[in-house]
C-alpha positions in Angstrom: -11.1 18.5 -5.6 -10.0 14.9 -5.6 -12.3 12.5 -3.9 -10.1 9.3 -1.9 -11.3 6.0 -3.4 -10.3 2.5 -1.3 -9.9 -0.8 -2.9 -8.9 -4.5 -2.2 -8.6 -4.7 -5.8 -4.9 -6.1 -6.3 -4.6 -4.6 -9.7 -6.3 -1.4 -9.4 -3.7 -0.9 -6.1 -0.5 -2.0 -8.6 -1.3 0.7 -11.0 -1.7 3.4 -8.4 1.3 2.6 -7.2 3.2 1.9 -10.0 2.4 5.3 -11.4 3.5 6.8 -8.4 6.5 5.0 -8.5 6.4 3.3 -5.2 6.3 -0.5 -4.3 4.9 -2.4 -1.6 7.0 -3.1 1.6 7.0 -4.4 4.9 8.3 -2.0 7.8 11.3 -3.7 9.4 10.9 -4.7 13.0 6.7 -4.5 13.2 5.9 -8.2 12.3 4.3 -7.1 8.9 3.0 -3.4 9.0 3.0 -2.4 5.2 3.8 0.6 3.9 4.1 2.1 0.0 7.7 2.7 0.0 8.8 5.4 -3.1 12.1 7.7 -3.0 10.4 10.5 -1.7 9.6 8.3 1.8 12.1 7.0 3.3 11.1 4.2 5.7 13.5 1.3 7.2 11.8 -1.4 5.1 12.2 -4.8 3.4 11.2 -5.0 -0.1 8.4 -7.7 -0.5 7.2 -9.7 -3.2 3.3 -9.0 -4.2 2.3 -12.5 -3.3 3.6 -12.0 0.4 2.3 -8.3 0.3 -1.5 -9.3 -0.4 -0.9 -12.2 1.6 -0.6 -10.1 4.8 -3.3 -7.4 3.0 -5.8 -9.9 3.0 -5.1 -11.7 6.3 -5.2 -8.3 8.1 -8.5 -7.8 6.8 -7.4 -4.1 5.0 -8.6 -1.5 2.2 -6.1 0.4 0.6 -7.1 4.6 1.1 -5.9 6.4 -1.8 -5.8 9.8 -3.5 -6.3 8.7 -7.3 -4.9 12.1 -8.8 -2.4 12.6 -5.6 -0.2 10.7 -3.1 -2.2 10.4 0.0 -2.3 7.1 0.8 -2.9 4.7 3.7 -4.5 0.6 4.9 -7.7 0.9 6.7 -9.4 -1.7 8.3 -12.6 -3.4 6.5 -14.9 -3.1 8.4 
């Protein structure tokens, strides 16, 4: 049974999703709601830079909820 870790950790979030083959994006039209945009989900998005993408992670005070041996995935609020 796999066990969902969360993280601000901005490396530990690019492996995850680099392995899953994703990359960060902004959803178009919300103002900055990010997403982890891969093949498989197809989401009207803009691609985003990791700079601008932990920019708005930080400043929205999130976690990143993952699955570290699936795809469940998902920003939380720190709290």
């Amino acid at each position: 049974m796999a066990t969902a870790r969360s993280t601000e950790d901005h490396e530990e979030i690019r492996k995850w999703v680099t392995s899953k083959r994703g990359n960060p994006a902004q959803v178009e039209g919300t103002g900055g709601m990010l997403r982890m945009a891969s093949a498989s989900r197809r989401i009207a998005s803009s691609g985003s830079t990791g700079d601008q993408f932990f920019e708005i992670f930080h400043e929205s005070g999130l976690k990143f909820l993952y699955d570290p041996e699936g795809h469940m995935n998902k920003f939380v609020r720190d709290e």
